[in-house]
N, C-alpha and C positions, 0 to 999 in steps of 0.2 A: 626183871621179868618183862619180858614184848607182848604184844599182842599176838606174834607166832609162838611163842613160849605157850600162852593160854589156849590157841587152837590146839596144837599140839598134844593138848593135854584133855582136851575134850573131846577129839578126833579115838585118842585113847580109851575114852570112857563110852564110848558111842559106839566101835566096832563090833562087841558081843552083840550089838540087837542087830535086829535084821531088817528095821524101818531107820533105827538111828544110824546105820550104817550107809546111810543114803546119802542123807546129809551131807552138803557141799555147804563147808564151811573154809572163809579167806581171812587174813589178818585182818582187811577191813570189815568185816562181819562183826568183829568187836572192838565196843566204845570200853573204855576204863576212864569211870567216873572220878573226878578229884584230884587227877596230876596238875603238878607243877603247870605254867604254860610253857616252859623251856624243854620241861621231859618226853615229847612228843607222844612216841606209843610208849614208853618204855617206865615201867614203875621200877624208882630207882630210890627206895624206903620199904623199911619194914610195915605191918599193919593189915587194916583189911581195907577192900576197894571195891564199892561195887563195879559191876562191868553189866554190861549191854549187851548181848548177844542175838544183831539181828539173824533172822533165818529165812524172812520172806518178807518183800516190803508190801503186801497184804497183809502181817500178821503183827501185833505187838512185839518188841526184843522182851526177850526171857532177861530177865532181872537174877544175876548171882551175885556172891560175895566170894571175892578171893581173897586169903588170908596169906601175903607173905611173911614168913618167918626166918629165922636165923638156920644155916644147915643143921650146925649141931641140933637145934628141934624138929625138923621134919622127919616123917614117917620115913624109916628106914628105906622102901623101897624107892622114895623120892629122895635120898641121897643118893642112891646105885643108881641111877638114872643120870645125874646131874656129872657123880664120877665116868659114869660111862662115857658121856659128852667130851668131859675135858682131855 
């Protein structure tokens, strides 16, 4: 999972509103705490991770947890997404 993986996915969750929809968010916008130093942006383990999500260097990063898991366990529509991709 990239840090374009994760925008991607928040750009997703953001579009229904009409303020979060605004939002200009880049792959550099988010930190992923706790890689490897060799892994750059890229979380390449199962687990959870927090991430950093800055959104305006006036404001503190929003603090999440991303929980990568195995396909067989994600939420059906996050496997149709993933097949769709490939």
């Amino acid at each position: 999972m990239t840090r374009d993986d994760i925008v991607a996915q928040i750009k997703k969750e953001l579009i229904t509103d009409l303020e979060g929809s605004r939002v200009v968010l880049a792959a550099e916008s988010v930190e992923i705490k706790g890689l490897e130093r060799d892994d750059g942006d890229r979380i390449k383990q199962l687990g959870s991770f927090e991430i950093l999500i800055h959104v305006d260097e006036k404001r503190d990063p929003v603090k999440r947890i991303v929980q990568v898991v195995p396909l067989e366990d994600a939420p059906a529509e996050t496997a149709k997404a993933v097949a769709a991709e490939s």
